[in-house]
PQR file with spaces between the fields and no chain letter, atoms N, CA, C, O and H, PARSE charges and radii, in Angstrom:
ATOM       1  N    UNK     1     159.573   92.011    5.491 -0.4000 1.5000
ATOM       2  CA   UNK     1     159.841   91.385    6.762 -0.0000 2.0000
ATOM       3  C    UNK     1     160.346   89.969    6.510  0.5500 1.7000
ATOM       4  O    UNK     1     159.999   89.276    5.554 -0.5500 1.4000
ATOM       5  N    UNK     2     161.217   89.605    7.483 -0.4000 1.5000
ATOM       6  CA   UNK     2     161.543   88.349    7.382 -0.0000 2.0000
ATOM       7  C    UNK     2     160.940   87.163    8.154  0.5500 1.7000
ATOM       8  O    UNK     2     160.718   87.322    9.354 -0.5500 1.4000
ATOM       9  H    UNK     2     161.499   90.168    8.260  0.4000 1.0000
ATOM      10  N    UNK     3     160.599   85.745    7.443 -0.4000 1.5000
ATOM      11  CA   UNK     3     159.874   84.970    7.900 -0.0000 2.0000
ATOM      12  C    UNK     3     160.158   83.652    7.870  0.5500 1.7000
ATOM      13  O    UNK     3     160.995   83.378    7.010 -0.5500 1.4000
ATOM      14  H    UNK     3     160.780   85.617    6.468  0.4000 1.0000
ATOM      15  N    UNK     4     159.724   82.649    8.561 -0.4000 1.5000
ATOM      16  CA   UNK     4     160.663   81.753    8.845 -0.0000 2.0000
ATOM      17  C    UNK     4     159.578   80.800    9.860  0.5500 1.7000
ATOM      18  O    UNK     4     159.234   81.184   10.978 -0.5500 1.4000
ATOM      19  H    UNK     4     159.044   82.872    9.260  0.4000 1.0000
ATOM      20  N    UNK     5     159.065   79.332    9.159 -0.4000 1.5000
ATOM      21  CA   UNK     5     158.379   78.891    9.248 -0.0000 2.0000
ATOM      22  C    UNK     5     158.921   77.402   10.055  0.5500 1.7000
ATOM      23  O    UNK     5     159.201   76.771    9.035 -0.5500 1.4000
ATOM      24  H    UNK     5     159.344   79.020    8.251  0.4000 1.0000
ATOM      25  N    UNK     6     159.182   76.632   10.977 -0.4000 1.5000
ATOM      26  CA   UNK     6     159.668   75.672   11.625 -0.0000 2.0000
ATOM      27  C    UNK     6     158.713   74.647   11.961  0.5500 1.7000
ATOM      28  O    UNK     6     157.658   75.104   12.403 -0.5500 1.4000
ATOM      29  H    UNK     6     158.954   77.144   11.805  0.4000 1.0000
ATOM      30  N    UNK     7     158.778   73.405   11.878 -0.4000 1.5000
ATOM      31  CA   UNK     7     158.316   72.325   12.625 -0.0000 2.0000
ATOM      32  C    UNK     7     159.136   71.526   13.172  0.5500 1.7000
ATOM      33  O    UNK     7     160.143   71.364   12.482 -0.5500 1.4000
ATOM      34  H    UNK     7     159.634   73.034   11.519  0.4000 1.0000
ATOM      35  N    UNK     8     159.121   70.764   14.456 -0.4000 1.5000
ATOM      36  CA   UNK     8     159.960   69.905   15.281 -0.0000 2.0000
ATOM      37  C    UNK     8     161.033   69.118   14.284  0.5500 1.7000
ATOM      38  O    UNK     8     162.198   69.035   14.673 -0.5500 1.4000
ATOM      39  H    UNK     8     158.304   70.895   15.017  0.4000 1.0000
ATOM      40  N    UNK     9     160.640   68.512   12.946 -0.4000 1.5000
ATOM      41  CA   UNK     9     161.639   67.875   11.986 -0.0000 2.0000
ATOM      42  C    UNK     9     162.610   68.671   11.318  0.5500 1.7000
ATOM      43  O    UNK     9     163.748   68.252   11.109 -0.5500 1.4000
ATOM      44  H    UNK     9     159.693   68.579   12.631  0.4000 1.0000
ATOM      45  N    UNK    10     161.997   70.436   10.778 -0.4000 1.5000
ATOM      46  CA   UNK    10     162.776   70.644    9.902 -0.0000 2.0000
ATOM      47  C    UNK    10     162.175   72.081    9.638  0.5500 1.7000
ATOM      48  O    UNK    10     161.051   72.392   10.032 -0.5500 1.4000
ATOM      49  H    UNK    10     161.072   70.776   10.947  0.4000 1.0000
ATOM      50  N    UNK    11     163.104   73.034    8.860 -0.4000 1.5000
ATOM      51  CA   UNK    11     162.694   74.448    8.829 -0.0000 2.0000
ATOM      52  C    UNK    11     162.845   74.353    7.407  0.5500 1.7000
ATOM      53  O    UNK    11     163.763   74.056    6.643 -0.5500 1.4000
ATOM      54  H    UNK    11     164.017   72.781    8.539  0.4000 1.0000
ATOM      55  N    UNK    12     160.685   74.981    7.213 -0.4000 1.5000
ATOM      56  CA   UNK    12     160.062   74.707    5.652 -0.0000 2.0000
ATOM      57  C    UNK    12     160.322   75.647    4.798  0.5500 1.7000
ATOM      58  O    UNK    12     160.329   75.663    3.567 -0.5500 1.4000
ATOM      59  H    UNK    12     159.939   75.222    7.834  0.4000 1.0000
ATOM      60  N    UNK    13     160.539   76.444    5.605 -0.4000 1.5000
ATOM      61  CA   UNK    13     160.141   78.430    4.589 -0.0000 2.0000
ATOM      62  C    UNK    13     161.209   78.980    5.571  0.5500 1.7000
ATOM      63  O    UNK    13     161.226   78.559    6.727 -0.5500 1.4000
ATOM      64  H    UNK    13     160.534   76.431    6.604  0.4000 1.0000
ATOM      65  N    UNK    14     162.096   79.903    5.149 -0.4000 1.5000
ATOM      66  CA   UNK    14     162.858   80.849    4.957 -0.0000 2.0000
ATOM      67  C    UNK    14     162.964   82.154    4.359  0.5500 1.7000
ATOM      68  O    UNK    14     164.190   82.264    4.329 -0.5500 1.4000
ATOM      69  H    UNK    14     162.083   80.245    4.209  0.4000 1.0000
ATOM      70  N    UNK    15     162.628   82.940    3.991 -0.4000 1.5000
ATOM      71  CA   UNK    15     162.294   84.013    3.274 -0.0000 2.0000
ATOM      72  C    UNK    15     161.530   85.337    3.726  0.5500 1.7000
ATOM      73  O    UNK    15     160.684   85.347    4.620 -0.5500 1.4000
ATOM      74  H    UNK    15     161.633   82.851    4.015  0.4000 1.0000
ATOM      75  N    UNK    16     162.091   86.888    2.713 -0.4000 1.5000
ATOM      76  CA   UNK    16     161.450   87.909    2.668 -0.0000 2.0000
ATOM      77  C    UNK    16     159.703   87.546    2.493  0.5500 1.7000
ATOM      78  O    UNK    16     159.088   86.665    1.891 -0.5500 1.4000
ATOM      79  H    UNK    16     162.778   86.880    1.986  0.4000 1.0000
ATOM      80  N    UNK    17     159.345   88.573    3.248 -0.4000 1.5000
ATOM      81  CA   UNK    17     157.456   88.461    2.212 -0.0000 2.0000
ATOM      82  C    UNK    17     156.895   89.912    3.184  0.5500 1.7000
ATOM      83  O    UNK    17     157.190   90.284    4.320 -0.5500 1.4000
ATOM      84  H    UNK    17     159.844   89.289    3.737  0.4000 1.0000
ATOM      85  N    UNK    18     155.907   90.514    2.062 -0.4000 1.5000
ATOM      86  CA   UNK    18     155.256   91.840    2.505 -0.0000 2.0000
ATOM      87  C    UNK    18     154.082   91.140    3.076  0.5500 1.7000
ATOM      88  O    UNK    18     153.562   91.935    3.859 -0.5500 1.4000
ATOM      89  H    UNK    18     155.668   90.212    1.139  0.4000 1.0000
ATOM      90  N    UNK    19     153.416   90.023    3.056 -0.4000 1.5000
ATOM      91  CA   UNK    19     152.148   89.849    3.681 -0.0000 2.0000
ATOM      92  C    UNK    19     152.318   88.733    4.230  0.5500 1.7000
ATOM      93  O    UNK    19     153.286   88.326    3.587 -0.5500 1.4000
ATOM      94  H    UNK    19     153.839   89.377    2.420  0.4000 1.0000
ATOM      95  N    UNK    20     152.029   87.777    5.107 -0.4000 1.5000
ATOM      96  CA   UNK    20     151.384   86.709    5.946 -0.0000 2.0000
ATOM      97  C    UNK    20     150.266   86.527    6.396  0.5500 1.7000
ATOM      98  O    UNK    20     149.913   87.218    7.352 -0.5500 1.4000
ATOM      99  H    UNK    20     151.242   88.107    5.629  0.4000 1.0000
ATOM     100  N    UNK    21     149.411   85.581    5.866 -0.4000 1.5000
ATOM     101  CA   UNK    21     148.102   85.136    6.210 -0.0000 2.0000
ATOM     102  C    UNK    21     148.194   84.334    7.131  0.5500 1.7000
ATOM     103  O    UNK    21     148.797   83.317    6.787 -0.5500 1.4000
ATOM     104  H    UNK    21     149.698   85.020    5.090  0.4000 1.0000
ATOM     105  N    UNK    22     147.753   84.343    8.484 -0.4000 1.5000
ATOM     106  CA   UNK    22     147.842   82.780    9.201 -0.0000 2.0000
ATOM     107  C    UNK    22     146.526   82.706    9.669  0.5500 1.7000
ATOM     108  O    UNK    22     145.745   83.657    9.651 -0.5500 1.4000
ATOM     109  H    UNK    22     147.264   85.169    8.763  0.4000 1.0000
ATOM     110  N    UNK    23     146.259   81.526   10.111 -0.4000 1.5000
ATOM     111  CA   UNK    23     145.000   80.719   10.350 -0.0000 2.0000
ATOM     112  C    UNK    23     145.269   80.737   11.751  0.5500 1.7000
ATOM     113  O    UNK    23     146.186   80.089   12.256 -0.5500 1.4000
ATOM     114  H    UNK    23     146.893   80.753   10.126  0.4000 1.0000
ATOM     115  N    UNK    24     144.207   81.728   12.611 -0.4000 1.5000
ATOM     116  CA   UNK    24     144.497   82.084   14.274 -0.0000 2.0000
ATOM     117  C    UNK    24     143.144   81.344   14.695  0.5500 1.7000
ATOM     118  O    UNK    24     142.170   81.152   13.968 -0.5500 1.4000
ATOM     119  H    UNK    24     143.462   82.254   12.201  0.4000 1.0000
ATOM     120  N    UNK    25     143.337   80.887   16.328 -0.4000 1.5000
ATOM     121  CA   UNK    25     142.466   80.085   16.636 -0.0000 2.0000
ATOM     122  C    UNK    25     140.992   80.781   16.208  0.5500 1.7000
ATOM     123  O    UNK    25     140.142   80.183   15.549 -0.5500 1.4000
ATOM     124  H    UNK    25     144.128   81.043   16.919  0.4000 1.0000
ATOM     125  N    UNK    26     140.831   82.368   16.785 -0.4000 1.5000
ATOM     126  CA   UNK    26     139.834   83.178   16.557 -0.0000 2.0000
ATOM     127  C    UNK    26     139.572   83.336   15.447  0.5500 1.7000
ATOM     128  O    UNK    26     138.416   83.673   15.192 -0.5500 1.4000
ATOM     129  H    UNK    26     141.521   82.854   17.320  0.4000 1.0000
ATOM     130  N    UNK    27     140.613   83.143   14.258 -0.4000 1.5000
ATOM     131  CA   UNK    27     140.113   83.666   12.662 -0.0000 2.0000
ATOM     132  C    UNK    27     141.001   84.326   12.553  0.5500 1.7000
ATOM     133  O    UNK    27     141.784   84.901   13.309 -0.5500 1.4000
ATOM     134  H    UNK    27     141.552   82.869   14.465  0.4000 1.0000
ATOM     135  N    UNK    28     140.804   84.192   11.191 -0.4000 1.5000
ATOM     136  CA   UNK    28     142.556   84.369    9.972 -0.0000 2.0000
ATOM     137  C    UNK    28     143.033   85.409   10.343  0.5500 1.7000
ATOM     138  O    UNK    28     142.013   86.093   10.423 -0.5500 1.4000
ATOM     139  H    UNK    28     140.167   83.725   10.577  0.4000 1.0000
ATOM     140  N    UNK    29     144.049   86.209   10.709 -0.4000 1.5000
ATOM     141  CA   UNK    29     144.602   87.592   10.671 -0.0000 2.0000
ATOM     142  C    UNK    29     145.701   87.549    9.291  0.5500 1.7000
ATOM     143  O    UNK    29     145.883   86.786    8.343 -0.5500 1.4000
ATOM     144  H    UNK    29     144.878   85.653   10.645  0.4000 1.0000
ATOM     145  N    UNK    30     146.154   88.523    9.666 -0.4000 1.5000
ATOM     146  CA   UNK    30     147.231   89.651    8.477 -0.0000 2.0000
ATOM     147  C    UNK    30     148.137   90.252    9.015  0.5500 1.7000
ATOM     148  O    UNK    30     147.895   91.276    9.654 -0.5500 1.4000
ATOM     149  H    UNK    30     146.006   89.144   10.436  0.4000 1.0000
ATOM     150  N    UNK    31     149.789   89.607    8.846 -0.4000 1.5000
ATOM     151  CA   UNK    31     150.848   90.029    9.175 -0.0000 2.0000
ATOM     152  C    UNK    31     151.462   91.236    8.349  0.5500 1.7000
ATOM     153  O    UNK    31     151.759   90.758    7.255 -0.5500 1.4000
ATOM     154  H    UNK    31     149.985   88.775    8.327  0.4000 1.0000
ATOM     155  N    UNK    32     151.733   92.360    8.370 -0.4000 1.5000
ATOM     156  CA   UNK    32     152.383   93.356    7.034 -0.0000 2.0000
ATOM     157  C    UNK    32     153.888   93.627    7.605  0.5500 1.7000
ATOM     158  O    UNK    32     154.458   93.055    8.535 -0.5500 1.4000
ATOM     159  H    UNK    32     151.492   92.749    9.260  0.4000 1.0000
ATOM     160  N    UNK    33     154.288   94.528    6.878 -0.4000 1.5000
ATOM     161  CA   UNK    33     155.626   95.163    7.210 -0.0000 2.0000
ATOM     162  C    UNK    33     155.232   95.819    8.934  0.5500 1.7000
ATOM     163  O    UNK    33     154.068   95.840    9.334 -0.5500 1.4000
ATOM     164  H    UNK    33     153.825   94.992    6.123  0.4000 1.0000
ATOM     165  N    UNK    34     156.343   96.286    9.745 -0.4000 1.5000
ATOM     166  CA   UNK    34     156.267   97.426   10.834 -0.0000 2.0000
ATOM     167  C    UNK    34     154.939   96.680   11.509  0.5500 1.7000
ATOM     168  O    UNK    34     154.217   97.474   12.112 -0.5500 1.4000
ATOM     169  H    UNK    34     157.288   96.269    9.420  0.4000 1.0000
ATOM     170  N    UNK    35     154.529   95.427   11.515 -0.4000 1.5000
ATOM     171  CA   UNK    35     153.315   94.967   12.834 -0.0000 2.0000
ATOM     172  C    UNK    35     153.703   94.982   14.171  0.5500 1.7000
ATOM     173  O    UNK    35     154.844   94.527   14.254 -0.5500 1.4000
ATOM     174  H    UNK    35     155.115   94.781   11.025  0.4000 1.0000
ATOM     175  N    UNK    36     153.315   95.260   15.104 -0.4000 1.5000
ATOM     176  CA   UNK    36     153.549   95.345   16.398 -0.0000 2.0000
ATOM     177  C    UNK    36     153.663   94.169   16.949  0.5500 1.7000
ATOM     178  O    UNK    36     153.153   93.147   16.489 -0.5500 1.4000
ATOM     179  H    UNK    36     152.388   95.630   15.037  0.4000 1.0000
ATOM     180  N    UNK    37     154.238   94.227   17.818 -0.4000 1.5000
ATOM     181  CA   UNK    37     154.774   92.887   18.709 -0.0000 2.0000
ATOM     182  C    UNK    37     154.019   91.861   18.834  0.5500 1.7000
ATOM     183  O    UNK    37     152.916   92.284   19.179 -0.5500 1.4000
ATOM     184  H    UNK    37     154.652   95.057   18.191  0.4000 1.0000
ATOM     185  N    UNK    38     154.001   90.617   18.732 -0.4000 1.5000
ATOM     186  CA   UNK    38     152.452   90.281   18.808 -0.0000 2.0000
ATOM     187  C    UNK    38     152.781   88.473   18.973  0.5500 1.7000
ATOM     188  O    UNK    38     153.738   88.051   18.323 -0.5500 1.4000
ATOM     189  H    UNK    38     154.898   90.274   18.452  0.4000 1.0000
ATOM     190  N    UNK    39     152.086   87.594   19.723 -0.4000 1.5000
ATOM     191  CA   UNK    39     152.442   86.147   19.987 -0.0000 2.0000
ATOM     192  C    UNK    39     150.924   85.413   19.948  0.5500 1.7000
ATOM     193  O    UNK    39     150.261   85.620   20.964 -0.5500 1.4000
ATOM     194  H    UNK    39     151.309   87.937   20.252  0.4000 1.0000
ATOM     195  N    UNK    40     150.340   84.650   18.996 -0.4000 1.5000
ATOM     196  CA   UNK    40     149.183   84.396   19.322 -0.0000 2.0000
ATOM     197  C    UNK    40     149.664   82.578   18.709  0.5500 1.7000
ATOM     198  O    UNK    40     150.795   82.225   18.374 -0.5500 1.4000
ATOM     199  H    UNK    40     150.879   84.482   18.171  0.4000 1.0000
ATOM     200  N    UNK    41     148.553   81.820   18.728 -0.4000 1.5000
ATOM     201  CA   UNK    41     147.888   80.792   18.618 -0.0000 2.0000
ATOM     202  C    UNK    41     147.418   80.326   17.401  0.5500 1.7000
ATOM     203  O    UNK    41     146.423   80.786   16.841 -0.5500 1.4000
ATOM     204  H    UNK    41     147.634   82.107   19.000  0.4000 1.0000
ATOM     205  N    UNK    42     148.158   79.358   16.947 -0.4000 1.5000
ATOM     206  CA   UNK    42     147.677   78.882   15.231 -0.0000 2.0000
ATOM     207  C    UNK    42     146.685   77.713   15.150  0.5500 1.7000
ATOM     208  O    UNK    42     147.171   76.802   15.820 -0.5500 1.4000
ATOM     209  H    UNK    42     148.967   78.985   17.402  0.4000 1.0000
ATOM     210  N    UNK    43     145.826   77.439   14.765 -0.4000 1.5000
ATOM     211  CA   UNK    43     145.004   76.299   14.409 -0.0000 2.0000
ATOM     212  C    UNK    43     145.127   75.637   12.854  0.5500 1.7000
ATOM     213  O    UNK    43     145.553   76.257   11.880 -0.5500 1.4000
ATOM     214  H    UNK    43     145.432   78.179   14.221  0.4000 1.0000
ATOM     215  N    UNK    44     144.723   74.432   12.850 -0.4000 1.5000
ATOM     216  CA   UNK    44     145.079   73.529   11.182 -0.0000 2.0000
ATOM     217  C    UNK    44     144.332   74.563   10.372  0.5500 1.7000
ATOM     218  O    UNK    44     143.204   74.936   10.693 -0.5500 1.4000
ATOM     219  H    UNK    44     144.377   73.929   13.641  0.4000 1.0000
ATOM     220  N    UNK    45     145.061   75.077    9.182 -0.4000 1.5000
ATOM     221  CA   UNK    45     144.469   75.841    8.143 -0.0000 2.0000
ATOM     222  C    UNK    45     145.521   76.595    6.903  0.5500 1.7000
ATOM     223  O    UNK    45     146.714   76.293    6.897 -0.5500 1.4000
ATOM     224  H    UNK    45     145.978   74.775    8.921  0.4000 1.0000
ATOM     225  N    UNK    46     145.213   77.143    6.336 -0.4000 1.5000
ATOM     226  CA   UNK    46     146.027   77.802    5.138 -0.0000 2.0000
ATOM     227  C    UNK    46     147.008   78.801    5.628  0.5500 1.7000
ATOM     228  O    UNK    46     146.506   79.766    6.204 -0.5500 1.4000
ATOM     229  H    UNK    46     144.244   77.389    6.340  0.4000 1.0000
ATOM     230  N    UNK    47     148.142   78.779    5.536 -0.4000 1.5000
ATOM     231  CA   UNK    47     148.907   79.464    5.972 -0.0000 2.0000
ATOM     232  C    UNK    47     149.750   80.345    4.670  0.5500 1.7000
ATOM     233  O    UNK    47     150.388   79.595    3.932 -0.5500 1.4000
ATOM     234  H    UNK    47     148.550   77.995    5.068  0.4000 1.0000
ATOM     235  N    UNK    48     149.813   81.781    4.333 -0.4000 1.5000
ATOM     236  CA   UNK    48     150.232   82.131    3.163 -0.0000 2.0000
ATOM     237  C    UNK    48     151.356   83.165    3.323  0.5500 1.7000
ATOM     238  O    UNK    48     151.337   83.888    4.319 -0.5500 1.4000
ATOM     239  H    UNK    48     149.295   82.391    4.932  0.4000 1.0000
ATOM     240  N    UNK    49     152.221   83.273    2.518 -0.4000 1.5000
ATOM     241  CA   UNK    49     153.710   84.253    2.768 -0.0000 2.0000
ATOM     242  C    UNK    49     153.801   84.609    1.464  0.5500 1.7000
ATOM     243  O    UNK    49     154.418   83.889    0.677 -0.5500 1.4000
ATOM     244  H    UNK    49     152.236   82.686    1.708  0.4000 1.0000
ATOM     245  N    UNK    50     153.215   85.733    1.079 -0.4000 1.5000
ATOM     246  CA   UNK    50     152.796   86.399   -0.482 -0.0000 2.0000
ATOM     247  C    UNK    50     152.672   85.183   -1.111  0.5500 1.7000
ATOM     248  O    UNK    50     151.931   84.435   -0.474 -0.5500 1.4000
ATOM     249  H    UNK    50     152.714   86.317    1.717  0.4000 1.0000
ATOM     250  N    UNK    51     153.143   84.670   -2.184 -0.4000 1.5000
ATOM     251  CA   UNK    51     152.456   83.787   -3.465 -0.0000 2.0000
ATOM     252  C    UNK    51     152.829   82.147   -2.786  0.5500 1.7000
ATOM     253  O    UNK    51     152.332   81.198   -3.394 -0.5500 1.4000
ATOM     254  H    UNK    51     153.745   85.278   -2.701  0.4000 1.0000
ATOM     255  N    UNK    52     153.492   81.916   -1.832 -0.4000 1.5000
ATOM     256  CA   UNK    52     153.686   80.557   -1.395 -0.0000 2.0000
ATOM     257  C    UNK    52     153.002   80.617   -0.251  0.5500 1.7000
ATOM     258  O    UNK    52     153.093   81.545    0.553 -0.5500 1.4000
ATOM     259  H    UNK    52     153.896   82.686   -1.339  0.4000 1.0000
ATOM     260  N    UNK    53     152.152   79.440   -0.106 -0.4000 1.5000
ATOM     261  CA   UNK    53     151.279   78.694    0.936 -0.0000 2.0000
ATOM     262  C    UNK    53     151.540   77.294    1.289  0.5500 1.7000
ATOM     263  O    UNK    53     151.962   76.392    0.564 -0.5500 1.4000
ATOM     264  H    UNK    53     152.079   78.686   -0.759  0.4000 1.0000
ATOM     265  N    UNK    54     151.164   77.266    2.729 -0.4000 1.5000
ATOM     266  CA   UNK    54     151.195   76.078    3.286 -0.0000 2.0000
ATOM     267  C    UNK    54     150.267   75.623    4.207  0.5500 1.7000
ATOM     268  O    UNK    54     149.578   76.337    4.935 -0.5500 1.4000
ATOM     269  H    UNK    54     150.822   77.998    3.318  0.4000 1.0000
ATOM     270  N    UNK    55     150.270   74.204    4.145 -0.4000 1.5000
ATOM     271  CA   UNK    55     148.970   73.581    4.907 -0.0000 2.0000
ATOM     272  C    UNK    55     149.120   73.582    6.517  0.5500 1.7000
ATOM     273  O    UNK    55     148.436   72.592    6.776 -0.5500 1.4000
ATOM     274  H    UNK    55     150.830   73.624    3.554  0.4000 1.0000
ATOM     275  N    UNK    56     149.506   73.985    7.559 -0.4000 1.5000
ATOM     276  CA   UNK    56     150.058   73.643    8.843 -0.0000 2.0000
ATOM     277  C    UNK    56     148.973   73.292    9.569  0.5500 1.7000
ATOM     278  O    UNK    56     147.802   73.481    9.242 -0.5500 1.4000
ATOM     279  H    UNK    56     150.062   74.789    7.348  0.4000 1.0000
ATOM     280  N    UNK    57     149.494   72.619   10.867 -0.4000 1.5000
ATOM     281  CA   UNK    57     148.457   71.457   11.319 -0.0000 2.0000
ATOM     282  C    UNK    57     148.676   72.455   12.901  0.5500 1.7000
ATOM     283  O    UNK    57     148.872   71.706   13.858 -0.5500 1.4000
ATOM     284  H    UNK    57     150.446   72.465   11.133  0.4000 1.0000
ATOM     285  N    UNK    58     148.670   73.348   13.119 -0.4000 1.5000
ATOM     286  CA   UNK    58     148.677   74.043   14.124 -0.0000 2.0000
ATOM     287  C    UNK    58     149.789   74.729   14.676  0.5500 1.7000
ATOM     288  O    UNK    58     150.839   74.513   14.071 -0.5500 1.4000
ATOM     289  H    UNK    58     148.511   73.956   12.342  0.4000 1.0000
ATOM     290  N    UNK    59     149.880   75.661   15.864 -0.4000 1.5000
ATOM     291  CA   UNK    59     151.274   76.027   16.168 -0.0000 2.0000
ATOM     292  C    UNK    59     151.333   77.675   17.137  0.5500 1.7000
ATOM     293  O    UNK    59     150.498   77.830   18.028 -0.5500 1.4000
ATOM     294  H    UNK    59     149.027   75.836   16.355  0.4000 1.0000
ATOM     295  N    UNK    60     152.047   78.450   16.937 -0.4000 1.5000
ATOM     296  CA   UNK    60     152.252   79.436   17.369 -0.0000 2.0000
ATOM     297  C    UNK    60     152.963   80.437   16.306  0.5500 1.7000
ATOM     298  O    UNK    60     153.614   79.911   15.403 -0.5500 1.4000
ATOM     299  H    UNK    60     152.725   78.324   16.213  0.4000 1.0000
ATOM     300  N    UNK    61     152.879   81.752   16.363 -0.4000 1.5000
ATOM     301  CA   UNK    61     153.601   83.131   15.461 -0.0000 2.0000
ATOM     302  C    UNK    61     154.052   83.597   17.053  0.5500 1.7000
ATOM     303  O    UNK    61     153.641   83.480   18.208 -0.5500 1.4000
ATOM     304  H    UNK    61     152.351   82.179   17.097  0.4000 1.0000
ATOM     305  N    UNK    62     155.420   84.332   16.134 -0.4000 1.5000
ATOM     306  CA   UNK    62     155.849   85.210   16.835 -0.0000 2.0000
ATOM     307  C    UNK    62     156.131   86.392   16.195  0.5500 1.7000
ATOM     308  O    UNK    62     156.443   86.158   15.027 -0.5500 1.4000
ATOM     309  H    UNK    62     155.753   84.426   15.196  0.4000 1.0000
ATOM     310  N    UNK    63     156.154   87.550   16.458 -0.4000 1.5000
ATOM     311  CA   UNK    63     155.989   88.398   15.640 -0.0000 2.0000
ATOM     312  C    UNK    63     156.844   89.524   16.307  0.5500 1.7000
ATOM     313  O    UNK    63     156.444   90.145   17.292 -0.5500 1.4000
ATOM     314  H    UNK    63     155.900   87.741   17.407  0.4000 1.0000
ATOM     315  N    UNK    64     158.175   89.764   15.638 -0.4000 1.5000
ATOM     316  CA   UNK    64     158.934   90.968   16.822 -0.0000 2.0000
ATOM     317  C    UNK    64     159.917   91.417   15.717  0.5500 1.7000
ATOM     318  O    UNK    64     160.698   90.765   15.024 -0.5500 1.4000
ATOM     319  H    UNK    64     158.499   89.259   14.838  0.4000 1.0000
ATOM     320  N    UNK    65     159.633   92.730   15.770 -0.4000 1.5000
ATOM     321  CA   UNK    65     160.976   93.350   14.705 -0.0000 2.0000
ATOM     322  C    UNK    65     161.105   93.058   13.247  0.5500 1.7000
ATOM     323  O    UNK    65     162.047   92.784   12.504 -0.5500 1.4000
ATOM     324  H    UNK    65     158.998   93.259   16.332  0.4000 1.0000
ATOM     325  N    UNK    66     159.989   93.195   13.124 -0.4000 1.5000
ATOM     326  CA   UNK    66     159.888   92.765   11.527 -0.0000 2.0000
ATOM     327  C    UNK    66     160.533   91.368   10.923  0.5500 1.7000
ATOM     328  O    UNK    66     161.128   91.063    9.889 -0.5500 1.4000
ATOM     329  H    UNK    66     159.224   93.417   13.727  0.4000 1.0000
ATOM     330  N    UNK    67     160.077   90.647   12.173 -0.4000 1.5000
ATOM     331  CA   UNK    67     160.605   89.263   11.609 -0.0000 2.0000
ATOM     332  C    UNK    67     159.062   88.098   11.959  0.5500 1.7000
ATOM     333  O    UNK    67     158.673   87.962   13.118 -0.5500 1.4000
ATOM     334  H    UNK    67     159.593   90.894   13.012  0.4000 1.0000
ATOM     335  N    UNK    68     158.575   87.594   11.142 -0.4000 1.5000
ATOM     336  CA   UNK    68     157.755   86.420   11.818 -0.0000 2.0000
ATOM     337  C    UNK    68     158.441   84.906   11.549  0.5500 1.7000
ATOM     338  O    UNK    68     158.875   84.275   10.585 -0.5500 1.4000
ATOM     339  H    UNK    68     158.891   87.705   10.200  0.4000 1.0000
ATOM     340  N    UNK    69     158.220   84.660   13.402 -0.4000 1.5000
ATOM     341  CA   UNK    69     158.881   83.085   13.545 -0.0000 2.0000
ATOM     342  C    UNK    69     157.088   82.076   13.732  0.5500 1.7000
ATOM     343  O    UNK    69     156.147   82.335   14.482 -0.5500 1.4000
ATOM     344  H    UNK    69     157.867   85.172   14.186  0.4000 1.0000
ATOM     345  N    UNK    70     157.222   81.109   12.855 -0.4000 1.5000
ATOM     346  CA   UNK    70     155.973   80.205   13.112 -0.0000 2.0000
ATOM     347  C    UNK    70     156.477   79.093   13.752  0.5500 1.7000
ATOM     348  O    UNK    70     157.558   78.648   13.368 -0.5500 1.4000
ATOM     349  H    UNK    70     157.987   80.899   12.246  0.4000 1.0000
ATOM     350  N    UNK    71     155.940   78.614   14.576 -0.4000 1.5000
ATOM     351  CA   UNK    71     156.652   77.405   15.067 -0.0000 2.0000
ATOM     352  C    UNK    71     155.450   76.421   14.938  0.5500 1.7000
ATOM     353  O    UNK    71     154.576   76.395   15.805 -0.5500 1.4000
ATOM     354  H    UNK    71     155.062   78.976   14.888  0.4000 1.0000
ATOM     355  N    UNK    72     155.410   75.398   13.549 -0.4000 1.5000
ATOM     356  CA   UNK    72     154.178   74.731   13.525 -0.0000 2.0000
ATOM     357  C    UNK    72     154.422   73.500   13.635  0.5500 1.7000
ATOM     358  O    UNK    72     155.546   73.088   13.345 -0.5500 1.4000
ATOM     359  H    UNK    72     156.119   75.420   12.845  0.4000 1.0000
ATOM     360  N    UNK    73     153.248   72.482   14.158 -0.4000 1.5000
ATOM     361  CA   UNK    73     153.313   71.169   14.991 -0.0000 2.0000
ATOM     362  C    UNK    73     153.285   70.147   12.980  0.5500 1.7000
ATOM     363  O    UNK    73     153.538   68.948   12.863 -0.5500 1.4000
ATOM     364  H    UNK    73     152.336   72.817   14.394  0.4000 1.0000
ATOM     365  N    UNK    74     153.174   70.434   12.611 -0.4000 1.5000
ATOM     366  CA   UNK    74     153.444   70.128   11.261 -0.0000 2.0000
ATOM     367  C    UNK    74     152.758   71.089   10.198  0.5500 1.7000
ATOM     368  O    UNK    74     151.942   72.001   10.333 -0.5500 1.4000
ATOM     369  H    UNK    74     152.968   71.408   12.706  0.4000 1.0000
ATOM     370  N    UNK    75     153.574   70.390    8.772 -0.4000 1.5000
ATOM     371  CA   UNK    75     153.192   71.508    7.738 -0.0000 2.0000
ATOM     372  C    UNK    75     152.548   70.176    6.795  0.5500 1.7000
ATOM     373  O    UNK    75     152.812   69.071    7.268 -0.5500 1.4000
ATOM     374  H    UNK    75     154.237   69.649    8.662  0.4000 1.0000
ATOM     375  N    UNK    76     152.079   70.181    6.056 -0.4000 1.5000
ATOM     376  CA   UNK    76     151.533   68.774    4.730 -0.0000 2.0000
ATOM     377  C    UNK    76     152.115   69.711    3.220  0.5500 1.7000
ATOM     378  O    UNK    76     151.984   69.218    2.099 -0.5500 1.4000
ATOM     379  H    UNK    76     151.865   71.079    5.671  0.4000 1.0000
């Protein structure tokens, strides 16, 4: 799936990846290939796209068509 990580300054991550870890307000979920439609709520925490991770300071996923868009309020 394709993924693609944004904050208001600048777009961090670009890239294929079979897994996504994000840090959801409720607790961590798991993005894979073929996930269903899905728009939730990011909180400050570890954010991972197979072997590259990032720190983001909150935000939103979007999740449609085998593509995830993050739109985070910053990354460190």
């Amino acid at each position: 799936m394709f993924v693609e990580i944004i904050t208001p300054d600048r777009k961090v991550f670009s890239s294929e990846a079979s897994v996504v870890t994000l840090p959801g307000v409720n607790g961590s979920f798991q993005i894979l290939n073929d996930h269903a439609a899905l728009v939730s709520t990011l909180k400050k925490g570890l954010l991972t796209a197979d072997k590259e991770s990032f720190e983001i300071e909150g935000g939103v996923v979007e999740v449609l068509n085998n593509k995830v868009l993050i739109l985070a309020e910053g990354v460190n």
